[in-house]
MARSE-935377 format. One record per atom (N, C-alpha, C): y negated, x negated, z; residue in three letters. Coordinates in pm, whole numbers, plus 50000, padded with zeros to 5 digits. Atoms other than C-alpha are relative to their C-alpha. Layout:
<nodes>
YXZALA
...
</nodes>
This chain:
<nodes>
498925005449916UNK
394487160995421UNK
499404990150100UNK
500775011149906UNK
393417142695739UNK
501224988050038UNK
499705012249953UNK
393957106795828UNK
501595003850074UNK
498884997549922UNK
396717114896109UNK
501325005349935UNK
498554996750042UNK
398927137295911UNK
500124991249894UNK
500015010550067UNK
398837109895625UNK
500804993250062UNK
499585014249913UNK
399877081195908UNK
501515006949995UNK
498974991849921UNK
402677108895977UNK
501075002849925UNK
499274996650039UNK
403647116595685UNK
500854990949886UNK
499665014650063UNK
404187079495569UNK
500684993550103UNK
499315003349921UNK
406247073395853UNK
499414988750065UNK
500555011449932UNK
403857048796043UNK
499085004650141UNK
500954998749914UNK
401687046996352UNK
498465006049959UNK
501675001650097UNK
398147058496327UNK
499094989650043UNK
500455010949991UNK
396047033596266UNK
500794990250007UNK
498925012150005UNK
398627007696136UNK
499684993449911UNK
500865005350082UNK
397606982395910UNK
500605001949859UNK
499934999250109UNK
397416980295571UNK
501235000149896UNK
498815006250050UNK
400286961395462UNK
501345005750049UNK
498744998649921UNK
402886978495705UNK
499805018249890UNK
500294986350092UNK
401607013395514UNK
500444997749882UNK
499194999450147UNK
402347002395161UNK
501334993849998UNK
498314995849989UNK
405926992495280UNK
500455008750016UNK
499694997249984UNK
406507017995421UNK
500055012549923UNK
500114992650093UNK
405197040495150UNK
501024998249871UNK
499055006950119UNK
407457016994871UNK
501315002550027UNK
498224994149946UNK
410577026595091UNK
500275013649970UNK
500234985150086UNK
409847064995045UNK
499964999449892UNK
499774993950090UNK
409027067894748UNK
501354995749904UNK
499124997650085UNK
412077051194598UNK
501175007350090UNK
498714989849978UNK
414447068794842UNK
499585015649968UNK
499904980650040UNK
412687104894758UNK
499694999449859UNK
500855000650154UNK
411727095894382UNK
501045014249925UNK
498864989750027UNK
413117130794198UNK
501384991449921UNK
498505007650083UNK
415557105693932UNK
500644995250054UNK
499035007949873UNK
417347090794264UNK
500505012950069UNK
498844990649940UNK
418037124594393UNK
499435013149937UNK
500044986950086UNK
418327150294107UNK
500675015750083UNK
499714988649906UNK
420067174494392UNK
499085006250035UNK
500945000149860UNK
417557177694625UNK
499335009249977UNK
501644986950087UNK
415187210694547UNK
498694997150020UNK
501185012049941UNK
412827192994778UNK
499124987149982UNK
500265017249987UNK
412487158394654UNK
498604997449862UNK
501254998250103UNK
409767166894357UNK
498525001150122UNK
501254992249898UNK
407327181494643UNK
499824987550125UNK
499965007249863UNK
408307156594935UNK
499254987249922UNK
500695008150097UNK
407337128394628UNK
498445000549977UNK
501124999249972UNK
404197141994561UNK
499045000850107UNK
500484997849903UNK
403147148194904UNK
500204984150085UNK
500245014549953UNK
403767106694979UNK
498924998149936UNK
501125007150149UNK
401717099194653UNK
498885003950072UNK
502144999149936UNK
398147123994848UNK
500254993850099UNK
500185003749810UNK
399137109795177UNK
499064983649982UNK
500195019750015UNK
399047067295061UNK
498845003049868UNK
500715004550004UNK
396357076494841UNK
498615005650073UNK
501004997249864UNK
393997092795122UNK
500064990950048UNK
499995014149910UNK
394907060295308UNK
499254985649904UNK
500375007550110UNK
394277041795006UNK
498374996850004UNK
501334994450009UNK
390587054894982UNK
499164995850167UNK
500515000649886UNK
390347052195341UNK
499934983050077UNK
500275015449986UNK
390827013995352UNK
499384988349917UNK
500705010150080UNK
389047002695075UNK
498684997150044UNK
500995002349922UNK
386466988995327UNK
500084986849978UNK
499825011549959UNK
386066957895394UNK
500694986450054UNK
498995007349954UNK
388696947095569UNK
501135000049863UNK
499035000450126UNK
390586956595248UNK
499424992749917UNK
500485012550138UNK
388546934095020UNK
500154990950053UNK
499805011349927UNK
388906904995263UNK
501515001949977UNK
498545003850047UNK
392796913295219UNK
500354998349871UNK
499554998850116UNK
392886915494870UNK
498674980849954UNK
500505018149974UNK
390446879994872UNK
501314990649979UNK
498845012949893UNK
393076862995098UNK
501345000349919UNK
498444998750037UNK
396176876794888UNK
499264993649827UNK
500745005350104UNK
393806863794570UNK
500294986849993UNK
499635017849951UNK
393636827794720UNK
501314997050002UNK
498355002550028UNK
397456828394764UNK
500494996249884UNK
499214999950159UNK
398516837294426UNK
499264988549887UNK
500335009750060UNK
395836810594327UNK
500664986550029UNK
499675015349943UNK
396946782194533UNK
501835001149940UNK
498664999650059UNK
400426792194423UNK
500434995549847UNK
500475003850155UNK
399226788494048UNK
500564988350000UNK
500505011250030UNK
398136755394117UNK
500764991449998UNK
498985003249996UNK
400936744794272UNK
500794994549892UNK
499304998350182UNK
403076756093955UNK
499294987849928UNK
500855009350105UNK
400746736693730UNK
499914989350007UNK
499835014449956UNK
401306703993905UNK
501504995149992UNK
498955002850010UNK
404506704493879UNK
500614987449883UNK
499395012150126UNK
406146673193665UNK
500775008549905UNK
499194994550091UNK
408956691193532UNK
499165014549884UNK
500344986650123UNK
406946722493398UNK
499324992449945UNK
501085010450079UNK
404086695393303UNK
501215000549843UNK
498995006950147UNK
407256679993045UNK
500425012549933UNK
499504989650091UNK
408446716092960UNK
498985002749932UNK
500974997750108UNK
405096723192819UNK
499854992349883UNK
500505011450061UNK
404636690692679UNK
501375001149887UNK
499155000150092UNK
408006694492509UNK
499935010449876UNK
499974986950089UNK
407186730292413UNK
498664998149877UNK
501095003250129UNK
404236718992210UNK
500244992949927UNK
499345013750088UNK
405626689892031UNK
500935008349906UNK
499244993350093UNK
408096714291928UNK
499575010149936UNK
500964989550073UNK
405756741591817UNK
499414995249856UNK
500825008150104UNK
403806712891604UNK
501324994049921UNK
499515001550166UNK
407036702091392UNK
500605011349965UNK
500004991650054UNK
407866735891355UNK
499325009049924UNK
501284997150061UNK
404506745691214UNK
500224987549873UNK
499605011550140UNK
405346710991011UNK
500645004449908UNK
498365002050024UNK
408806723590888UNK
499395007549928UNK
500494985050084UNK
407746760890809UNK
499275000549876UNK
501244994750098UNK
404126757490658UNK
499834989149899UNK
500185012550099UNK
404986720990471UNK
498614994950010UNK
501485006050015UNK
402006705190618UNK
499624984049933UNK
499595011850010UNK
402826671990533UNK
500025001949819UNK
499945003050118UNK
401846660190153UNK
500254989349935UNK
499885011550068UNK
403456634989930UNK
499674998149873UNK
500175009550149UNK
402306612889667UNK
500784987449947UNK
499515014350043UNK
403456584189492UNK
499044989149921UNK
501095006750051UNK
401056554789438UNK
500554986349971UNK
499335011150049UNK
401886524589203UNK
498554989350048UNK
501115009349943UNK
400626490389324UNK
500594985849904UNK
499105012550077UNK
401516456989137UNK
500374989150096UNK
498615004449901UNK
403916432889313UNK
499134990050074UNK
500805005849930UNK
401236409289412UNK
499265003650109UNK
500584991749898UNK
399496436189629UNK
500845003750087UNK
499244997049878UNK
402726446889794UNK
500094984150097UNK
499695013749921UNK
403556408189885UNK
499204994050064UNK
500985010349868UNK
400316396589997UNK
498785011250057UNK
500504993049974UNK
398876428490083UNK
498355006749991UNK
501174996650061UNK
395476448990009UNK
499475017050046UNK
501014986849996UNK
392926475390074UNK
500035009049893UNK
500214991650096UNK
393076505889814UNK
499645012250069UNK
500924989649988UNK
390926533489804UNK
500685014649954UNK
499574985950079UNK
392196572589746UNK
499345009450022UNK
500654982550020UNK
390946608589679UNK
500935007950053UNK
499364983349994UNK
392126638189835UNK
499005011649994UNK
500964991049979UNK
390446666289738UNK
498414993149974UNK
501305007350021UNK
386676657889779UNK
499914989550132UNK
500125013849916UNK
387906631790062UNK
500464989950005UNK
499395013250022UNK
387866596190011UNK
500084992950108UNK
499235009049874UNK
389916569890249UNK
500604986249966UNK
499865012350038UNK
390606537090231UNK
501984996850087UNK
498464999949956UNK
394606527290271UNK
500544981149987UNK
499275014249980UNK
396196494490375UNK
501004999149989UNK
498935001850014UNK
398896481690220UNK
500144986250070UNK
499525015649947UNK
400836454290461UNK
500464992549918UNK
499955015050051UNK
401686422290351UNK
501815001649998UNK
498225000749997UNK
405846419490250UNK
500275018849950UNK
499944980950010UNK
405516461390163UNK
501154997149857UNK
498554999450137UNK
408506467289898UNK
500375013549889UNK
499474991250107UNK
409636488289610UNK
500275015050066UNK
499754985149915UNK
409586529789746UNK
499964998050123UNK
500124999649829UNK
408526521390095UNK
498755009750022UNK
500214987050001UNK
407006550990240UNK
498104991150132UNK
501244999549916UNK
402986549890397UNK
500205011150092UNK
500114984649971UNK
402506578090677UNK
498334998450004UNK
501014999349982UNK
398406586890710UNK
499855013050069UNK
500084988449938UNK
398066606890987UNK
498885008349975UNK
500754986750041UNK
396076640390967UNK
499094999949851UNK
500554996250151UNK
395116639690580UNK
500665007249855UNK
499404992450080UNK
397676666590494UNK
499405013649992UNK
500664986349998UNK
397356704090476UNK
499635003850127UNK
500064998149848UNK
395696717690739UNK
500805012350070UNK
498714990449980UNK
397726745190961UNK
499145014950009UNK
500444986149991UNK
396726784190952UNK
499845006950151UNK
499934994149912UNK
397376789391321UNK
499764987050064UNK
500945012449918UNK
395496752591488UNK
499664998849920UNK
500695012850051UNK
393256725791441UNK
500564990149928UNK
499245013450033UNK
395886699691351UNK
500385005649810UNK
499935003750154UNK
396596686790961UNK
501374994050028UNK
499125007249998UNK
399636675590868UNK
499934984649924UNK
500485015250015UNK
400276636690729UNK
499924999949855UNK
500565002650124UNK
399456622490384UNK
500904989649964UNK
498545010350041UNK
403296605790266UNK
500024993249889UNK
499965000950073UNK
402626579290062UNK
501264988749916UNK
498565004550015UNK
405706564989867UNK
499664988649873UNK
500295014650118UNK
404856525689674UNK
500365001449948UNK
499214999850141UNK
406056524689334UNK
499754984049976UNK
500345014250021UNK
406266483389269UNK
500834999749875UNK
499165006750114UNK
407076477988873UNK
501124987950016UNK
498875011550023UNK
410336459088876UNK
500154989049874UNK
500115002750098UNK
409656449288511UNK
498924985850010UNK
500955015349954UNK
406546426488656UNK
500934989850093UNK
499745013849969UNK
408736406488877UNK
500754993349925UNK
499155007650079UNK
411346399388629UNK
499614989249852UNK
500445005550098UNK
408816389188380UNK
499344986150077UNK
500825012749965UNK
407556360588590UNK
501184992850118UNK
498805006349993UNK
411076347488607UNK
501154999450144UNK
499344999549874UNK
412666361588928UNK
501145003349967UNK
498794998450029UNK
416386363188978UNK
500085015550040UNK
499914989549971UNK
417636396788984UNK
501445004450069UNK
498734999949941UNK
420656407789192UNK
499815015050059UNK
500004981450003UNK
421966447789289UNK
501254997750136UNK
499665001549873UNK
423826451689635UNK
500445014349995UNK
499534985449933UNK
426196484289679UNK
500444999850136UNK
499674996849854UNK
426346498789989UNK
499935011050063UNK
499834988949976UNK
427026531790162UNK
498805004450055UNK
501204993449978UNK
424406558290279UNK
500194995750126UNK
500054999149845UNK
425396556890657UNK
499594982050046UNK
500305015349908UNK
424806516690678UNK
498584999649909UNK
501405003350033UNK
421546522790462UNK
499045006850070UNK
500174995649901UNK
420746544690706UNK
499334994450151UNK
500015008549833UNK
421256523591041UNK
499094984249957UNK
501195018250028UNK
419606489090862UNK
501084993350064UNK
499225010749921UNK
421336459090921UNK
499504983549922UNK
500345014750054UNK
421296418690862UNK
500644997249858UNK
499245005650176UNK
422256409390508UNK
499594982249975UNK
499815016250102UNK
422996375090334UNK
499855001349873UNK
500275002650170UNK
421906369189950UNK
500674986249970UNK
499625015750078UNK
423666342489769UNK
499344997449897UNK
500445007250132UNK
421406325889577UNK
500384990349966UNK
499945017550066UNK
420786295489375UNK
500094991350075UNK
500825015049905UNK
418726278489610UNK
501175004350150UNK
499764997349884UNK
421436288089904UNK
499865017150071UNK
500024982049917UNK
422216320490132UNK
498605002750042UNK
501464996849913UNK
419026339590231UNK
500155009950055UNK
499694989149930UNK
419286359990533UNK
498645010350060UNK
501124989950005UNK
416736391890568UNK
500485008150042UNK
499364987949877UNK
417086422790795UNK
499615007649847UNK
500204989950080UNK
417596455490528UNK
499525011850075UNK
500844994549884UNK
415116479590720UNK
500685018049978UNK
499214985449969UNK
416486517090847UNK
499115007249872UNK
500684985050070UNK
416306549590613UNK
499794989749843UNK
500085007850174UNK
416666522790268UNK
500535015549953UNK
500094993050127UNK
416496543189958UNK
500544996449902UNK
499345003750167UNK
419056541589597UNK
498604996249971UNK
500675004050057UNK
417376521089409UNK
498484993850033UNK
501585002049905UNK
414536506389644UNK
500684981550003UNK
500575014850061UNK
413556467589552UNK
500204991650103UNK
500535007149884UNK
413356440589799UNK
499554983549897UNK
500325015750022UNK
411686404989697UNK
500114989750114UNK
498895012249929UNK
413296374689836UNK
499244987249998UNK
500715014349988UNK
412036338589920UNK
500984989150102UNK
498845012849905UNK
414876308590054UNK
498624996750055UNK
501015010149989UNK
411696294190116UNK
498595003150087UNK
501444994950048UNK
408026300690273UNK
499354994249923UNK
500315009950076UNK
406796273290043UNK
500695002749873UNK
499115005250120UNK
409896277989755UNK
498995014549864UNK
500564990350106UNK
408006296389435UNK
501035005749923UNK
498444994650074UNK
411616309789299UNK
499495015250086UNK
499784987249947UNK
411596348489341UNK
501565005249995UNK
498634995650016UNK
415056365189384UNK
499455019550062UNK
500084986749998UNK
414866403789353UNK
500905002850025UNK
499174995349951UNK
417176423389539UNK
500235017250026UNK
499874984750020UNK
418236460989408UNK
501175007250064UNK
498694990449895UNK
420326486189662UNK
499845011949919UNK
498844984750146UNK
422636510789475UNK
500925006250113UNK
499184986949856UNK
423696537889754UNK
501325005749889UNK
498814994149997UNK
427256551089716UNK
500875010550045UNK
</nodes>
């Protein structure tokens, strides 16, 4: 098939460029495609006879000037990328979409492991270095100073690790403070009911003690049966223990 009847039979000039040819080829073939006009007796033959024409033309422009167009339409769709990729808002959709990938990998595969580690009441109140095992890896864990009865450690990445990343989940560890030791070294003991939704939110509380009201914030996400030790005083050596009983 020569060049000319090709140009001719793609409805274009001869010698027309590149780009005006594969429009005008994309217009044909979906108005003669045979499944657009199942009538037609013609439209199987007139179809194939676009398809040798545009790719004789095809063949016949993959010169030079056609790799310099396919370059230049390269650079486009790059700089267009880049564009994209700068964007703030897609930046945060990614950033959201991963965050949410990683606690759903949390949720699913239970990466996240809890223990429960007893400490004696002197170590929660004035706080201390302890040492633990996981596995064959040892880590050293800081308990703060004022730490209370079932208050929860997090240790980031020294849970399970995940099957599909790099990332570990955390290492939940939950104080156990004998109540039995503070009462033996003569602290008052007192029990506080109060509903889940305000043990929940945390709020300011008052104690009526001996020595006078003592006011202490009750910290969000309290736990039935979770301890608090009390002081009217920083100086007063009187302990007053304070037990929350959810309802």
């Amino acid at each position: 098939m020569q060049l000319t009847e090709c140009f001719k039979i793609l409805q274009v000039e001869p010698g027309a460029p590149w780009q005006v040819i594969k429009k005008s080829y994309y217009s044909l073939a979906k108005s003669l495609h045979p499944d657009i006009n199942p009538q037609s007796p013609n439209a199987e033959s007139q179809f194939k006879e676009i398809n040798q024409a545009f790719q004789v033309l095809r063949l016949h422009f993959s010169s030079s000037d056609e790799k310099a167009l396919v370059k230049v339409e390269t650079k486009t769709w790059s700089f267009f990328l880049q564009r994209i990729a700068r964007n703030p808002k897609l930046q945060k959709w990614k950033g959201d979409c991963a965050a949410y990938l990683c606690q759903l990998d949390t949720r699913v595969f239970q990466l996240n492991v809890y223990k429960k580690i007893h400490v004696s009441t002197s170590t929660a109140q004035s706080g201390a270095s302890i040492y633990l095992k996981a596995g064959s890896e040892k880590f050293e864990i800081k308990v703060p100073s004022g730490s209370w009865n079932q208050m929860s450690l997090s240790i980031p990445g020294k849970g399970e690790p995940s099957l599909f990343s790099k990332r570990r989940g955390d290492l939940i560890l939950n104080l156990q403070t004998p109540r039995m030791e503070l009462v033996s070294k003569g602290a008052s003991c007192f029990s506080y009911d109060m509903t889940i939704d305000k043990a929940r939110i945390g709020s300011v509380m008052t104690l009526n003690s001996s020595e006078g009201p003592i006011k202490f914030v009750l910290p969000r996400n309290t736990v039935n049966g979770q301890t608090f030790c009390l002081k009217s005083r920083a100086d007063s050596e009187n302990k007053h223990v304070l037990t929350v009983r959810l309802n």
